[in-house]
C-alpha positions as CSV (number, residue, x, y, z in Angstrom):
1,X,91.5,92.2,94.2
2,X,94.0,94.9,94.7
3,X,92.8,95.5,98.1
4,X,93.3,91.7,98.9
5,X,96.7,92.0,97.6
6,X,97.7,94.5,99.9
7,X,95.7,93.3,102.9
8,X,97.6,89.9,103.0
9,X,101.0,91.7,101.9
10,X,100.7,93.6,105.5
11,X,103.0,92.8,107.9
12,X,101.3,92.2,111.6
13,X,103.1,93.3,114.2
14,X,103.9,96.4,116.0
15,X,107.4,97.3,114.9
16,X,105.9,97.7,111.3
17,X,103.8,101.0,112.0
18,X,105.0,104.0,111.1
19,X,103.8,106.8,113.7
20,X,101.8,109.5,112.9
21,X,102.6,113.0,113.6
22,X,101.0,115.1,115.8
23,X,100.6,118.4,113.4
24,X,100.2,117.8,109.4
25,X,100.8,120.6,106.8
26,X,97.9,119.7,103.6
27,X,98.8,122.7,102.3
28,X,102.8,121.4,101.8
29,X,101.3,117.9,100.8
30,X,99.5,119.8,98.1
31,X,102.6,121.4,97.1
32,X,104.5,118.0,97.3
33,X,102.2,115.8,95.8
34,X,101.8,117.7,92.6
35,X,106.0,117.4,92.9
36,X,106.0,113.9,93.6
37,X,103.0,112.4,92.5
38,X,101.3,114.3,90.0
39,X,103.1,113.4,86.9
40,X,101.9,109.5,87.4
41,X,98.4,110.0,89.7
42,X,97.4,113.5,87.8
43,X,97.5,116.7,89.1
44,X,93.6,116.4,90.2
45,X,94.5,113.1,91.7
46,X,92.1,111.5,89.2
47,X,94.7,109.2,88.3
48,X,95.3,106.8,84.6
49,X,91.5,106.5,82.9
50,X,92.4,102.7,82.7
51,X,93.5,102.2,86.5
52,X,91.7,98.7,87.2
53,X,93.5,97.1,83.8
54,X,97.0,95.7,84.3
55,X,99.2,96.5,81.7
56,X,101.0,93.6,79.2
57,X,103.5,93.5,82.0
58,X,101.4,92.6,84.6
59,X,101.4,96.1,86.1
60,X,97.7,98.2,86.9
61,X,98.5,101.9,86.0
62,X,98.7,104.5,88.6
63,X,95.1,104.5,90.1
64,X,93.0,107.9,91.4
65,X,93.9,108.9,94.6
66,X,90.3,110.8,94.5
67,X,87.2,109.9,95.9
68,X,86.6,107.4,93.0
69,X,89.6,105.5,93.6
70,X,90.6,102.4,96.2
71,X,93.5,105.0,98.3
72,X,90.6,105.2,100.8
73,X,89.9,101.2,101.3
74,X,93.2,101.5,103.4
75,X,94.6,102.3,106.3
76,X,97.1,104.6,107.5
77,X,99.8,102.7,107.8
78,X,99.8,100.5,104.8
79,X,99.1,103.9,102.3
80,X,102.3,105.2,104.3
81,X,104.2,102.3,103.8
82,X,103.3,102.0,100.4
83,X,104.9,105.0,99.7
84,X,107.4,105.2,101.9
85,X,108.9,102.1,100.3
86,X,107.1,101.4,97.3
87,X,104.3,99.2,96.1
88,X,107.0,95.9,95.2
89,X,108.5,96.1,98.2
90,X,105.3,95.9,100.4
91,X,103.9,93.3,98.0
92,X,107.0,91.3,98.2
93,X,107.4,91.4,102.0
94,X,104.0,90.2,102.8
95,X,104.3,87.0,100.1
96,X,101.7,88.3,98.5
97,X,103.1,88.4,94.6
98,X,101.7,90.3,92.1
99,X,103.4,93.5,90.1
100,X,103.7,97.3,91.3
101,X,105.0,99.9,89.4
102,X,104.6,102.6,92.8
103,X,108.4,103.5,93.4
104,X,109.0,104.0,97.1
105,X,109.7,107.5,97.8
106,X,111.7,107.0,101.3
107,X,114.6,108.4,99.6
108,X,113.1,111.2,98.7
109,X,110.7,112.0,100.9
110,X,110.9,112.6,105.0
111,X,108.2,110.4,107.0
112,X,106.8,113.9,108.2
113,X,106.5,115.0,104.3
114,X,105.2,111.7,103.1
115,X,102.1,112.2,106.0
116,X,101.9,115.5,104.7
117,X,101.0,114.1,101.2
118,X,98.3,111.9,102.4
119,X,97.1,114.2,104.7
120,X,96.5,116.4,101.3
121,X,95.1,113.5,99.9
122,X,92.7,112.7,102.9
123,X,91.5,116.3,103.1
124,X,90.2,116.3,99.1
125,X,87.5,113.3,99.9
126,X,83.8,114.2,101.5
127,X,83.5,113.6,105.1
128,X,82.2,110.3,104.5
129,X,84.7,108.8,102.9
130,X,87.3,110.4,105.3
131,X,85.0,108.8,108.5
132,X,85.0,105.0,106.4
133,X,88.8,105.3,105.8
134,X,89.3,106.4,109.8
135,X,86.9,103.1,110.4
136,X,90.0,101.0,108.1
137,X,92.5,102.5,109.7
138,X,91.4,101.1,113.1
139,X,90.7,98.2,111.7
140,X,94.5,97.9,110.4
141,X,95.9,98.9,113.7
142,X,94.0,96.4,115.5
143,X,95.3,93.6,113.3
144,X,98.6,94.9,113.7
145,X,98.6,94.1,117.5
């Protein structure tokens, strides 16, 4: 369902995707995700035990950003987004509804840094997953066009 949610909430057109750098750093995406991230998605990326539940408030908890959690059913540019400028704000912009408690970390964070992070994230699931997320991310840009 969460998927769905973010799949409709994804702008389609050009000017909406972020580029890519050339070289990433995992090793400073290690070193900022446990800054930035750890604390809410665990320091093992295993993320809250009760991920798929939404909260009272209508809010899922933080979600594994490992092999046994939905980071890999996305593209590129939505996961980039997503943190770039937060889960309500990408949920909001594509009319999709629905509650996010992801801040955006655009403030915080260079574009170049936030790649960095998901390039740490990318490099921790098994080639398989990696190749089915690459397939997504295709996917996404071709939508996008």
């Amino acid at each position: 369902m969460i998927g769905v949610v973010l799949w409709l909430a994804w702008p389609r057109n050009d000017s909406a995707w972020p580029v890519q750098p050339a070289t990433v750093d995992i090793a400073q995406g290690q070193v900022l995700y446990q800054a930035n991230c750890a604390a809410c998605h665990g320091d093992r990326l295993q993320g809250d035990p009760d991920w798929r539940r939404a909260g009272p408030d209508g809010v899922f908890p933080p979600p594994p950003h490992d092999q046994t959690g939905h980071t890999w059913h996305h593209g590129d540019a939505l996961l980039f987004n997503y943190t770039k400028l937060g889960g309500q704000a990408i949920m909001d912009g594509g009319g999709a509804g629905g509650k996010s408690g992801m801040p955006g970390f655009g403030a915080t964070l260079s574009d170049a840094q936030i790649w960095d992070v998901l390039a740490y994230i990318k490099s921790t699931w098994p080639p398989r997953v990696r190749a089915m997320q690459a397939e997504r991310t295709k996917a996404e840009r071709a939508r996008s066009r």
